[in-house]
N, C-alpha and C positions, 0 to 999 in steps of 0.2 A: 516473891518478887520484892526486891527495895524500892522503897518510896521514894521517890524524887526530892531531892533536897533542896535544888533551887526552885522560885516559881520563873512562869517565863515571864521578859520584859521588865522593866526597870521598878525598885522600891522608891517610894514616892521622894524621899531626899535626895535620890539621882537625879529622876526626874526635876525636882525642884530645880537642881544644880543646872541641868541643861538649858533648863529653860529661860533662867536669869545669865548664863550667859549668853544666848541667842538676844535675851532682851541689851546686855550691856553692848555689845554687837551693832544692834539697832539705833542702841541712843550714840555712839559714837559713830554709825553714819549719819545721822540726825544731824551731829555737829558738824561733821565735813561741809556739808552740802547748808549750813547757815554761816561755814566758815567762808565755801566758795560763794557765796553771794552777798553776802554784808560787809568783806573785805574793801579796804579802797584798791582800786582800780590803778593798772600797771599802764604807765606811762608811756606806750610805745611809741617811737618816732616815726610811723605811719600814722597816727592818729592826730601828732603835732602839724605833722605836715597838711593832714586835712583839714586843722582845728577843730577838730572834734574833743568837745570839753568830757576830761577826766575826772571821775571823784578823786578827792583827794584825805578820804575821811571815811571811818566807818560809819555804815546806815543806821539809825538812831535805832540804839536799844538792842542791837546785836549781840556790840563786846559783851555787857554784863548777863545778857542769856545763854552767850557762847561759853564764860566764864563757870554759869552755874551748870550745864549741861554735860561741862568735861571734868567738873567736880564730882558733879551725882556718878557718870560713866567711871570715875575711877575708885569713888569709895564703894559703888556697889563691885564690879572688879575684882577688889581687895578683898570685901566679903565673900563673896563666890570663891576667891581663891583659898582663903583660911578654913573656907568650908570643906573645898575638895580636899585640902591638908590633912582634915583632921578625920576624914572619910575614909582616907587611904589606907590600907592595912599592909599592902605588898611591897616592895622594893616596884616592883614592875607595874603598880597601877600606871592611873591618866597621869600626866606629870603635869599637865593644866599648861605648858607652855604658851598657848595661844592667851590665856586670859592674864600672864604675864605680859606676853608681848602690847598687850590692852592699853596696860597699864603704864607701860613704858611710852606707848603710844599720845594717850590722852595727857601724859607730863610733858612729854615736848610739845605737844599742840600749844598746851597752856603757859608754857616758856616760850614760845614764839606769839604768840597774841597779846602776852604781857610785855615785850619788846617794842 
């Protein structure tokens, strides 16, 4: 009988890999959801009409946490993805698309909050 060449379930550097992107994941809805509340508030003409007072100003201490949040989400990203790169053996492995699209993601957040 041959002996099984793979074991079952992941070698711990996959596992790493999954994990930190699940975590990059996390911290970039982290950022969403400090983006959707620390933002200044949109100026609707129902709200004029009721005078209902609008921020007109980010809530203190947001931008530059939002700022550090979509850094750490993109450099780790990048790492994860340079890792999966260099993991790869096959034409047909993971193609990491998703931890691409992260990254692409967390640069336009950070181009649009720097505007």
């Amino acid at each position: 009988m041959k002996a099984e060449r793979r074991h079952p379930g992941f070698d711990p550097l996959s596992r790493f890999i999954r994990i930190t992107n699940l975590l990059c994941w996390a911290i970039f809805f982290a950022a969403l959801m400090l983006y959707h509340y620390g933002r200044p508030q949109i100026d609707y003409g129902v709200l004029r009409y009721l005078h209902i007072d609008v921020r007109e100003d980010w809530l203190s201490g947001t931008k530059p946490l939002l700022y550090v949040i979509l850094m750490v989400c993109t450099m780790m990203s990048l790492a994860t993805f340079s890792l999966l790169r260099q993991r790869s053996r096959r034409a047909n492995d993971n193609r990491g698309y998703n931890l691409l699209g992260l990254v692409l993601f967390s640069i336009a957040l950070l181009l649009v909050i720097s505007l």
